[in-house]
N, C-alpha and C positions, 0 to 999 in steps of 0.2 A: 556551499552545498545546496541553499537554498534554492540558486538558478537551475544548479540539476535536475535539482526534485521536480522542479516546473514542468521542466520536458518529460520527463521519466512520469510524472502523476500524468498531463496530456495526454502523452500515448498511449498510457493504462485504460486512460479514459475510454479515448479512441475506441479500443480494443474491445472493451467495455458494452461501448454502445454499437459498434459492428457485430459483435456474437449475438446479442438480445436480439435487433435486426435481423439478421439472418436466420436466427431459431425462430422469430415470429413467425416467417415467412415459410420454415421449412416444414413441411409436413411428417416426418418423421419415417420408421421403417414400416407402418401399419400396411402400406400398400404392397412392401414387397410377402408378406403372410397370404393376403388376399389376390396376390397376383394383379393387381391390378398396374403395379408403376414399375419401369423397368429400372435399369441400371442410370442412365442419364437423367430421369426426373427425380432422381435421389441426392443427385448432387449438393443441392443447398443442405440437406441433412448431413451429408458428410462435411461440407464445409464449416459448419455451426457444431462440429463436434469437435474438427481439429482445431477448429478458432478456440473455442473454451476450453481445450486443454492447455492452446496456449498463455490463453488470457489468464487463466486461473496460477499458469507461474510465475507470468510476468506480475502479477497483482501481489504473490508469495514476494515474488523477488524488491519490487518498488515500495513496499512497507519494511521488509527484513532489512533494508539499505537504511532506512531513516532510524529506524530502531537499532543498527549497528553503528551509526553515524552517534546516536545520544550516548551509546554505550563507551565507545571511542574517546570522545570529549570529555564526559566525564570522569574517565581515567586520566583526563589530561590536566582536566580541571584542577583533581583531587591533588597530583602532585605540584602544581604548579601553587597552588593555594599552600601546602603544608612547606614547600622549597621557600618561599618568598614570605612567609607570616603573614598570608593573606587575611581578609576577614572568608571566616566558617562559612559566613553567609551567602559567600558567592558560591560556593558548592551545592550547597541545597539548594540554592538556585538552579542549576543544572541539573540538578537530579528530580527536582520537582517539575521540572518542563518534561523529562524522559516518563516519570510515574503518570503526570498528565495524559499522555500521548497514547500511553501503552492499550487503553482499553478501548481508541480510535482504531490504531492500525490492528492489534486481537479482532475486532465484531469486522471489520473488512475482508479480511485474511477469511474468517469464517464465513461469511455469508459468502464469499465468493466460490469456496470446498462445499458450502449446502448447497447453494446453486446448480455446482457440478454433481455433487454425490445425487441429487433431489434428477438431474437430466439422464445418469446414466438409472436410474430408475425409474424415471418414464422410459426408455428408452427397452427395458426390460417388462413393462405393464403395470410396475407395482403398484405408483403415484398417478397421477392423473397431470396432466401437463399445465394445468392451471395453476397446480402449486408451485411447480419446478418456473414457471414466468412470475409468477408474484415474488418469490422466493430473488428471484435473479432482478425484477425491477429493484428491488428494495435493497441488495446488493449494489447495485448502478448509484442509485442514493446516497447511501451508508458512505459508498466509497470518495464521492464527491465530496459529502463533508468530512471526510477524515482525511482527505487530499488537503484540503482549508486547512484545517486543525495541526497537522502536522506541518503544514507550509508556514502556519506561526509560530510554533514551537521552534523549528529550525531557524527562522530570523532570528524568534529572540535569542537563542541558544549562539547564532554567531554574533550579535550585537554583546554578549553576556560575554564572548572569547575576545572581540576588540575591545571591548573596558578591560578585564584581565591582563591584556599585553601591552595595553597605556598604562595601567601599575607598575607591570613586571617593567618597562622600559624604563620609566620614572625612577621607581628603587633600584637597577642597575645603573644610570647615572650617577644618582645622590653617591652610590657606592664607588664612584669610579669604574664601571665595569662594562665601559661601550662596548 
């Protein structure tokens, strides 16, 4: 799972820093009120709108994976520890890597919906655009280190499932039970 995550957190990234990019650059709708910008100098504004709506589910989707990935495993863990008279220990292992985790990929997930909720509100007059880019750098941040965070969580998590099945192989021998 962990080589996944690599690509799938990359491209997020990507995504990431093309919308910032392109919303820097985009001037918004202010000129079409004043008449001032037609239809085709608006483009990068609509670009930087469709791009963050995507990015904001890809980001939903590439956290909701690694958190359904902990949740997964440790169903698995749980039975495979209670089937085999494992040690307790290696479960709370598991589940302590998921609790860890959860408050990375949560403040992600979230600045990335404030970022969007904070654009379609400049985009309406309410905010002023400096917060909706602060708001979204700090989002780009946040997200990089919880990309880190959860990229070790998931090693150790699969390092924690290969010691679990050199047990379980080990105790299915000693039992006869190739």
């Amino acid at each position: 799972m962990s080589r996944i995550f690599v690509g799938l957190a990359a491209l997020n990234t990507g995504f990431l820093v093309a919308t910032f990019t392109i919303g820097f650059f985009a001037e918004g709708r202010e000129g079409l009120a004043s008449g001032g910008a037609d239809a085709a100098a608006l483009w990068p504004f609509t670009v930087h709108f469709l791009l963050g709506l995507f990015t904001t589910l890809l980001t939903l989707l590439v956290h909701s994976l690694a958190f359904t990935y902990f949740i997964g495993t440790g169903r698995w863990v749980d039975k495979v520890v209670s089937s085999y008279s494992l040690p307790r220990e290696l479960w709370n292992q598991s589940r302590n890597l998921k609790m860890r985790t959860l408050p990375a990929i949560l403040g992600g997930i979230f600045l990335v919906f404030g970022a969007t909720l904070l654009g379609a509100a400049v985009d309406r007059g309410l905010v002023g655009s400096t917060l909706h880019m602060t708001v979204a750098m700090a989002a780009i941040l946040f997200n990089l280190w919880s990309f880190l965070r959860e990229y070790r969580a998931l090693s150790a998590n699969g390092g924690l499932i290969d010691h679990i099945m050199s047990e379980v192989r080990r105790l299915r021998r000693e039992r006869g039970l190739e």
